[in-house]
Backbone as JSON, one array per atom type, in Angstrom:
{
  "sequence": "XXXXXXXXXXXXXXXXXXXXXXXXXXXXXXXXXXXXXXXXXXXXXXXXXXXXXXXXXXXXXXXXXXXXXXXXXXXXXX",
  "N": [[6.46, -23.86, 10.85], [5.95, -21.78, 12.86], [6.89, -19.38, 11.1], [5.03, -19.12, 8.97], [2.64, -18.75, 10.32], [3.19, -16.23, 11.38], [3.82, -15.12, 9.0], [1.18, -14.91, 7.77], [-0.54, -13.57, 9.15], [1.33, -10.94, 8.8], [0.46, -10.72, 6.44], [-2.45, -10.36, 6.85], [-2.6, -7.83, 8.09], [-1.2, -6.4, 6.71], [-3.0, -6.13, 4.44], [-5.08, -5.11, 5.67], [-4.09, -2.53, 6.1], [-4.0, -1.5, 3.32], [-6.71, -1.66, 3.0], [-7.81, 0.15, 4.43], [-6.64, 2.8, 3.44], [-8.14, 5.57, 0.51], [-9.62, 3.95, -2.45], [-8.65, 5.0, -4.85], [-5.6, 5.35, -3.74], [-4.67, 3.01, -3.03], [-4.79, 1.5, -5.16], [-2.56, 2.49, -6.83], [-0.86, 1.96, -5.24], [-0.83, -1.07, -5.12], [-0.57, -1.72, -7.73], [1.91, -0.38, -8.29], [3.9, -1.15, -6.23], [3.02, -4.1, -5.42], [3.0, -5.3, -7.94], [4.71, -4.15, -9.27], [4.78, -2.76, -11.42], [6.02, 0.07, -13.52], [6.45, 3.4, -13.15], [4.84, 4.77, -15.36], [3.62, 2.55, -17.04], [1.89, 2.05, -14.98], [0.22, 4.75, -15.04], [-0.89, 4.25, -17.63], [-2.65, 1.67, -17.56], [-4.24, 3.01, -15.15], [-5.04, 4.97, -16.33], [-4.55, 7.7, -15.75], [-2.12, 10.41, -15.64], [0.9, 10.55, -14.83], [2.2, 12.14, -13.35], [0.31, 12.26, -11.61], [0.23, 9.51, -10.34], [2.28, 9.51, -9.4], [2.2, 11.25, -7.43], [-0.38, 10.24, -5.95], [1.14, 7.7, -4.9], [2.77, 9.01, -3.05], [1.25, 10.06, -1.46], [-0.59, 7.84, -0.25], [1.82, 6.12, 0.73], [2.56, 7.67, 2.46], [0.11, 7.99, 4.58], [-0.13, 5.63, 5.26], [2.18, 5.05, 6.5], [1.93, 7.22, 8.64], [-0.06, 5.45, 9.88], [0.89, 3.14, 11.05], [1.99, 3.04, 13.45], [0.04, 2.5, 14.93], [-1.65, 0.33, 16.71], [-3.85, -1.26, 16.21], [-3.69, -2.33, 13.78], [-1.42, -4.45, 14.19], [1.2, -3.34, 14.59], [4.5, -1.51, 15.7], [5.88, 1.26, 15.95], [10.04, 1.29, 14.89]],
  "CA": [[5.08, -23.54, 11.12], [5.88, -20.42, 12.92], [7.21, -18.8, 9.8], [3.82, -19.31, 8.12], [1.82, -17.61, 11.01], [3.87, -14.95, 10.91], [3.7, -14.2, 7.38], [-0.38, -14.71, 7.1], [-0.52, -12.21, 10.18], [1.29, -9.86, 8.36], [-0.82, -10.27, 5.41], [-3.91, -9.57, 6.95], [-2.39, -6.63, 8.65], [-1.22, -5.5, 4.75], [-4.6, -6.23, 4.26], [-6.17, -4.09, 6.65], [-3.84, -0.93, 5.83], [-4.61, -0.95, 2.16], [-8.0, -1.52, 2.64], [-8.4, 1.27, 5.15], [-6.86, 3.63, 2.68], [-8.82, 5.81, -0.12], [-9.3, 3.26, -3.36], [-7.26, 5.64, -5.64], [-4.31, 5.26, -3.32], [-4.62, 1.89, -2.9], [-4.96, 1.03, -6.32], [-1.49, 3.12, -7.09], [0.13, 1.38, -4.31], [-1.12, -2.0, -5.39], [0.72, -2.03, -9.03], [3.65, -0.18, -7.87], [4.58, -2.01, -5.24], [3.0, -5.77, -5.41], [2.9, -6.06, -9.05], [6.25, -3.8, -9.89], [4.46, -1.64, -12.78], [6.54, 1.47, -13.34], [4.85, 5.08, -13.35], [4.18, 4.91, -16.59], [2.66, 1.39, -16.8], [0.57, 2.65, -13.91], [-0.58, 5.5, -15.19], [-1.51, 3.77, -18.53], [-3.71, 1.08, -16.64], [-5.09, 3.92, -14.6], [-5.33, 6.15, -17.5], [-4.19, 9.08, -15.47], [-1.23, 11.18, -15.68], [2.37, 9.81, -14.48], [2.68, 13.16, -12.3], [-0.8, 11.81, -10.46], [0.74, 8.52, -10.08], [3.67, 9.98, -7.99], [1.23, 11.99, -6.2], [-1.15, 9.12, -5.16], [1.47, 7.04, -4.33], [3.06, 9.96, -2.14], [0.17, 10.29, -0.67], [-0.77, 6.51, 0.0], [2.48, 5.63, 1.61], [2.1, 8.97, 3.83], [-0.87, 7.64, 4.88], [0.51, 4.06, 5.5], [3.58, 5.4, 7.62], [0.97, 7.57, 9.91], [-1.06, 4.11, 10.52], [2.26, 2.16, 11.08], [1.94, 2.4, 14.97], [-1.62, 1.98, 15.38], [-1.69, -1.05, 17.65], [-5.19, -2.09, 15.2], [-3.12, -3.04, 12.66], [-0.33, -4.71, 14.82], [2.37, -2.55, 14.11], [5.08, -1.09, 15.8], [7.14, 1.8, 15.52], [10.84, 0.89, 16.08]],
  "C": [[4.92, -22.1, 11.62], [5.93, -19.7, 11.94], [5.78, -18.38, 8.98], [2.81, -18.67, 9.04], [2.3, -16.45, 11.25], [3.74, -14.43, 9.85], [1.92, -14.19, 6.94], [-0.59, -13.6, 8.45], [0.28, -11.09, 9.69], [0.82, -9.55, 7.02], [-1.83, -9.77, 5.59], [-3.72, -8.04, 7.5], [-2.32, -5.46, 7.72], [-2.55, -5.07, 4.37], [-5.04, -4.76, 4.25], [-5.79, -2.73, 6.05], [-4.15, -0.7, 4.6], [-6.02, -0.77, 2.36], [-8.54, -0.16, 3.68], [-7.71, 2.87, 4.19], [-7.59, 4.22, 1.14], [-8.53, 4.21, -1.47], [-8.39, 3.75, -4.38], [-5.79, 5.8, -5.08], [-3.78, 3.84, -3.43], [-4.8, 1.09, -4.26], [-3.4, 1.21, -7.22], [-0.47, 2.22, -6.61], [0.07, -0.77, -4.78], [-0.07, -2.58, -7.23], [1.11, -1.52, -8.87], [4.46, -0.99, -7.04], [4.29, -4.06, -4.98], [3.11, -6.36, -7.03], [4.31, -5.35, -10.01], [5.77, -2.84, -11.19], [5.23, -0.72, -12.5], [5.54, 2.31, -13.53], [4.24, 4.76, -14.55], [3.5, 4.24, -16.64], [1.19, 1.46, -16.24], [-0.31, 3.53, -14.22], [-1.39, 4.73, -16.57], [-2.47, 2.74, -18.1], [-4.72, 1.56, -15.67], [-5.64, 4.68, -15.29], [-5.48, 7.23, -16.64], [-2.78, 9.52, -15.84], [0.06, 10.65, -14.81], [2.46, 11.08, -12.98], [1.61, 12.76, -10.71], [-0.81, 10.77, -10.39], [1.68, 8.53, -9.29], [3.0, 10.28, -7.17], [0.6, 11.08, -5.26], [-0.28, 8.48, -4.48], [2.3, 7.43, -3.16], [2.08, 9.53, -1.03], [-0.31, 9.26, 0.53], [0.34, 6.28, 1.0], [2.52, 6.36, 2.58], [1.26, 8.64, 4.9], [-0.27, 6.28, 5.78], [1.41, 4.33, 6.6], [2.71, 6.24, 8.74], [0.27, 6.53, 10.59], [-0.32, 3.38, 10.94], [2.03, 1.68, 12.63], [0.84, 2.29, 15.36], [-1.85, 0.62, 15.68], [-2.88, -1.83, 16.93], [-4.79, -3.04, 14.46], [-1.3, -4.1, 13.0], [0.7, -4.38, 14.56], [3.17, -2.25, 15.22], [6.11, -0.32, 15.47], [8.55, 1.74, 16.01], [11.9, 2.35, 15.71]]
}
């Protein structure tokens, strides 16, 4: 039972940080990382450019790792 509040508490926390970053990051970060698309894939579903598919997702996790210890999103940095 613990196990299972643990893991929907760090869903909503996932949640929270995608949804507090821009939608073009979060859209990058969303099929790269939960759905496994490669660049390319990505960019073809985005219909942008593979180079602005690195970029965003640069960008995005940049973003993500600055919000990491923000006690909002129950994080800690260890």
């Amino acid at each position: 039972m613990m196990r299972i509040v643990v893991r929907i508490a760090n869903q909503t926390a996932l949640g929270q940080l995608l949804d507090s970053i821009p939608r073009e990051y979060r859209e990058v970060v969303i099929y790269r990382c939960l759905h496994r698309l490669s660049v390319k894939e990505t960019a073809a579903v985005l219909e942008i450019s593979e180079a602005a598919v690195r970029k965003r997702q640069q960008r995005a996790l940049q973003k993500i790792k600055s919000m990491i210890g923000d006690e909002k999103y129950g994080f800690t940095r260890i």
